[in-house]
N, C-alpha and C positions, 0 to 999 in steps of 0.2 A: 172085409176091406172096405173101407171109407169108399163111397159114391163119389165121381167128380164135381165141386162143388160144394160138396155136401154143407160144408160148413158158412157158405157165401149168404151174407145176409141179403135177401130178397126187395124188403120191403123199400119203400119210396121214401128217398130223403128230402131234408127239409127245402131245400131250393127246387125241386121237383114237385114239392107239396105247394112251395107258395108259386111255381110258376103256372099250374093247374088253377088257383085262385086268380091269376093275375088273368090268365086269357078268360078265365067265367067273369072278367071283371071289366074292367076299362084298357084293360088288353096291358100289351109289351113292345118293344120295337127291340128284335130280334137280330142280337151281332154275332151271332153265334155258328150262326147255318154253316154247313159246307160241302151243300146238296144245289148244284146248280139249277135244276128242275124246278128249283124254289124262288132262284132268283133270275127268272126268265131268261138263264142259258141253255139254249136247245141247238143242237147240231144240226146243219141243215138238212131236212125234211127230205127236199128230191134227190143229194148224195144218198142219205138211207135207202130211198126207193129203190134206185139202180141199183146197189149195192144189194139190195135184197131182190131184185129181182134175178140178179145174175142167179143168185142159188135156187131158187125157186122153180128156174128153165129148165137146169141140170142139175135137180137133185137126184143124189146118190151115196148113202151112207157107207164111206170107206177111211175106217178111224186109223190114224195115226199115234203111235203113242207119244207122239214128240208134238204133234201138232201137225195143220193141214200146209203143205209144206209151201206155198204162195205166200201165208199169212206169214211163216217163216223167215222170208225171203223180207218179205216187206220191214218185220222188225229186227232183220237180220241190216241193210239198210240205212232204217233209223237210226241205227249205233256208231255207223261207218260215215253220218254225215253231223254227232257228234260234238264238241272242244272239249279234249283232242278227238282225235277219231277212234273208235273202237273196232275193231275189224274182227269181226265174228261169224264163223260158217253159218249155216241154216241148221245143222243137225248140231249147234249149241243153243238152239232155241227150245223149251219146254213150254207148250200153251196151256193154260190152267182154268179154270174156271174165274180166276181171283186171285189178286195179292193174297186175302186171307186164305185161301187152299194151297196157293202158294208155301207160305209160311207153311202153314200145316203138312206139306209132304216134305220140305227141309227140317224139320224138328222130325220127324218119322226115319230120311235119310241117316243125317248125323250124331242122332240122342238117342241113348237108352235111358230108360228110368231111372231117375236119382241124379244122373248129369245134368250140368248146368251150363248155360247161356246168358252173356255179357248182354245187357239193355242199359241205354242210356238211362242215367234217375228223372230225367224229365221227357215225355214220347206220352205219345197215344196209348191209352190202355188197353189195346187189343193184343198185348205181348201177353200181360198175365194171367189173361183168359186162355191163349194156346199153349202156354206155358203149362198152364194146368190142369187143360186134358189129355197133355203128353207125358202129364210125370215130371217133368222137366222145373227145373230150379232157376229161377230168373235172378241172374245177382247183378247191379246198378252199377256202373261206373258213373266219375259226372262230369258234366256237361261246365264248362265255366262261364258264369256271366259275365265276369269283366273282359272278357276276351272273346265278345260275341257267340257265344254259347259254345263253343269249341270242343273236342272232343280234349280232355283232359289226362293225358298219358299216364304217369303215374298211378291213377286213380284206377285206370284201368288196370295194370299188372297187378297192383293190388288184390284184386277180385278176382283173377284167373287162381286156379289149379290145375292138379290130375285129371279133374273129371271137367273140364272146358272143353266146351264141344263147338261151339263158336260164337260169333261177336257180332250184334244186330247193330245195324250204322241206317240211320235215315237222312237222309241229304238229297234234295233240302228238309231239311228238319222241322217235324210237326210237333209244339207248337210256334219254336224259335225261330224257324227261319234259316239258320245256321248251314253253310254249304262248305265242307270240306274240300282245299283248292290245294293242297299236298299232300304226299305221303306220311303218314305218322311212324314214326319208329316203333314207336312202343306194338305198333302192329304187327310188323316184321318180325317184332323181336319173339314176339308171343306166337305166332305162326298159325294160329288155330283159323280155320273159314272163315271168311267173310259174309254177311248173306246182307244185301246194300239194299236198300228200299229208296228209290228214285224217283217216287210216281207224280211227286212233285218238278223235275228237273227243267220243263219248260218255261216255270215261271220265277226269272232271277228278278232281281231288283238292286242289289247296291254291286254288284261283280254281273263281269258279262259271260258266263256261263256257269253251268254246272258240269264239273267234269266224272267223268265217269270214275267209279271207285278202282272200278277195275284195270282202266288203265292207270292208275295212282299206284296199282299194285300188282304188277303183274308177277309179283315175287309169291305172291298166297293166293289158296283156291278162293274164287269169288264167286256168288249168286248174285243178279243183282236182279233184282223184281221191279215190274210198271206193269201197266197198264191202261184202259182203256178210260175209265172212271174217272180220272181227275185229268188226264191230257185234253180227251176228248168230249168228257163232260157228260159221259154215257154208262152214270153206275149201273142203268138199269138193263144193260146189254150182256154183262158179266164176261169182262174176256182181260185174263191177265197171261202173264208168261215169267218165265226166271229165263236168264242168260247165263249160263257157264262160262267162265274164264279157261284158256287153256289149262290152267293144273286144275281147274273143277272139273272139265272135261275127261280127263284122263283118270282122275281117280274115283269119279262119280255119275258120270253120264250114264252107262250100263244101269247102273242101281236106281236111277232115279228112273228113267226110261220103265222099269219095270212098276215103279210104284207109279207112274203117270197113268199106265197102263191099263192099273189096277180098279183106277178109278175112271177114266175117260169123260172128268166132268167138265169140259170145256165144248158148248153145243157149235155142231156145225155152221149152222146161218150167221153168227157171228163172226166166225173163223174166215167164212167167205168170203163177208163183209169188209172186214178188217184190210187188205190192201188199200181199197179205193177210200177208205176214210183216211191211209198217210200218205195217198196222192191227191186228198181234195177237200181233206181240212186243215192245212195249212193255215188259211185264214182266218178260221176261228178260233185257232188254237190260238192264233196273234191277236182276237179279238179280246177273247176272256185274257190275256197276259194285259194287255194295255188295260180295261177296266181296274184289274188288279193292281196296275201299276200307281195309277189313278187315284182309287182309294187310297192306298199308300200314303201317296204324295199327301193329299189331307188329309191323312191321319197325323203324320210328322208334323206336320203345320199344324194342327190344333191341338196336339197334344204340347208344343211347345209353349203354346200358349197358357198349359192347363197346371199349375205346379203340384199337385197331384202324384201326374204321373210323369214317370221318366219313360221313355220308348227313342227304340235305338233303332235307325235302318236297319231291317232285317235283309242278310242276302237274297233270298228267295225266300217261295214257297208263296200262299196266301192268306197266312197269321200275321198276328201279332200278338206278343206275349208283353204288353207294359210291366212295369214296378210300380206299385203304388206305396203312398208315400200315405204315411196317417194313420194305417190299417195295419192291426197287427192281425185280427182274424178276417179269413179271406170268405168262409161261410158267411159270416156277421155282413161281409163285404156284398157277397153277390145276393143277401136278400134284402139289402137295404136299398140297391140299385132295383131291386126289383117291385120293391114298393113303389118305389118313381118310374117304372113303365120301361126299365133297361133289363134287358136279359143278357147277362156274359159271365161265362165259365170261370172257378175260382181256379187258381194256377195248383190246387191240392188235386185237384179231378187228372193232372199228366203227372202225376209223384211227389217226390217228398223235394219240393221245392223250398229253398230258403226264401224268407220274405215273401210280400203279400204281392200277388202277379194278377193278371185279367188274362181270359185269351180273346179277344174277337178277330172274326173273320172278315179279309179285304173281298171276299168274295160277293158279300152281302149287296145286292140292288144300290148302285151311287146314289139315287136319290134320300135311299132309307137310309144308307150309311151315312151320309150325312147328318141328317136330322137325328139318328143313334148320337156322332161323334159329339154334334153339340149337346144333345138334354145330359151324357154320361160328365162333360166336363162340367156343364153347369150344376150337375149334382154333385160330384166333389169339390168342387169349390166353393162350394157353402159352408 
């Protein structure tokens, strides 16, 4: 039997090749990041202290397979203060190492080998990597761009069968932006899980919230995954969770509880921790949303200026996926900018996207994004 992988070509492509040339060279200015650590977002320093000292006092190793049940409490919480509110016990909370281990104990839960699971055609590519250590068949519904990347009904029943085992939704949506504000029928109608990736939902921009999938749908079992990583700006802490919806709870709590179990990779001192960072980081969580918003704001304003590119208020999230206008290869595209000192992802890198796209990141330092947003327009307008 075929090794996982086996057939994934390794080797480094060309925009990788020249952006290796470009830093041994006269360098890059980098739109790209989505590592706060990089653009001087750090969570304050003396909440971690305390936060870490509490466990430090009292430690005592007594694992939970649902998680340490304070941390529970807290992101139990978070959901119930919400638009609209979510109102979730504490033993519908599962703490995990990670979104990504996240993911990976739901495709474990839900999938046998050969069955398949609904992904958006344009997302991060971290689906078809666990897709394909689970065996598991990734088939694309799409996303519309004329309608703000929106989840596309239709498209979706299309792609379901027998062997649908559930439907990945990110909201806000990485790299569009796009935040699902209703119910979709075609959801209901299909009936299969939900499993909601929200880890963006602090950071709105043209709608004033993100609302939970789950209350969207309290008609279908929902998972919906967050964490610590992009709220709190703390990938290097490692602490996520899944939330169970009533009919998730009921038909899956038990089964996942035992695979949480199985593994226990969610470490103590984080779990600790994790209250006092969603009693007392509030304010930086509003810090990094305003920066974000910020960028934004100039990037609309000087992409308007740029005829180029077309870029549409994105609802949330901290991307932006423009259209580029001139370009029909998006490769050809991101190493030509890369010759002129811009580093930004072609829109082939999140799927089989129609027309030539960029993604850059609002996240990026305002000073550098700036001086990014001008040199990228002054290069395509030449």
């Amino acid at each position: 039997m075929p090794g996982c992988f086996e057939n994934l070509d390794l080797s480094l492509n060309r925009i990788e090749l020249a952006r290796q040339r470009a830093a041994a060279g006269s360098g890059y200015i980098d739109l790209t990041s989505s590592n706060p650590t990089h653009q001087g977002l750090f969570f304050p320093l003396e909440v971690l202290r305390d936060a870490a000292e509490t466990y430090w006092t009292a430690r005592r190793y007594d694992p939970d397979p649902r998680g340490n049940l304070a941390a529970r409490q807290a992101i139990a919480a978070f959901y119930a203060g919400r638009t609209p509110p979510l109102d979730l016990p504490d033993e519908a909370i599962f703490i995990t190492a990670s979104t990504s281990e996240a993911y990976s104990l739901l495709f474990t839960l839900l999938a046998d080998p050969g069955d398949n699971i609904l992904a958006p055609n344009v997302t991060y590519p971290l689906f078809e990597y666990l897709a394909e250590v689970h065996r598991l068949e990734l088939r694309f519904y799409d996303l519309d761009e004329q309608r703000g990347w929106q989840i596309d009904g239709p498209s979706l029943l299309t792609q379901a069968d027998t062997r649908t085992r559930a439907v990945l939704i990110v909201s806000p949506h990485n790299p569009t932006g796009a935040i699902i504000q209703a119910a979709l029928p075609e959801l209901s109608g299909l009936g299969a899980p939900l499993i909601c990736d929200e880890v963006f939902a602090p950071f709105t921009y043209s709608v004033p919230a993100t609302p939970p999938i789950a209350a969207l749908h309290p008609d279908l079992p929902v998972f919906t995954l967050n964490g610590i990583s992009k709220m709190f700006a703390l990938p290097d802490l490692k602490l996520g969770w899944i939330a169970l919806s009533p009919l998730a709870q009921v038909a899956y709590a038990d089964r996942l509880e035992l695979l949480n179990d199985t593994f226990l990779g969610a470490n103590s001192l984080t779990q600790t921790m994790l209250p006092a960072l969603f009693t007392q980081g509030a304010g930086f969580v509003k810090h990094i949303a305003a920066q974000v918003r910020a960028n934004l704001d100039l990037a609309l304003e000087r992409c308007a200026a740029c005829p180029a590119l077309e870029l549409h208020a994105p609802d949330g999230g901290y991307y932006l996926f423009p259209a580029v206008r001139g370009w029909d290869d998006e490769e050809e595209l991101a190493l030509y900018l890369l010759e002129h000192g811009i580093l930004a992802h072609p829109g082939y890198f999140y799927g089989d996207v129609p027309g030539s796209h960029l993604m850059l990141s609002a996240l990026t330092e305002p000073a550098r994004f700036a001086v990014g947003l001008n040199r990228l327009c002054m290069i395509l307008n030449k």
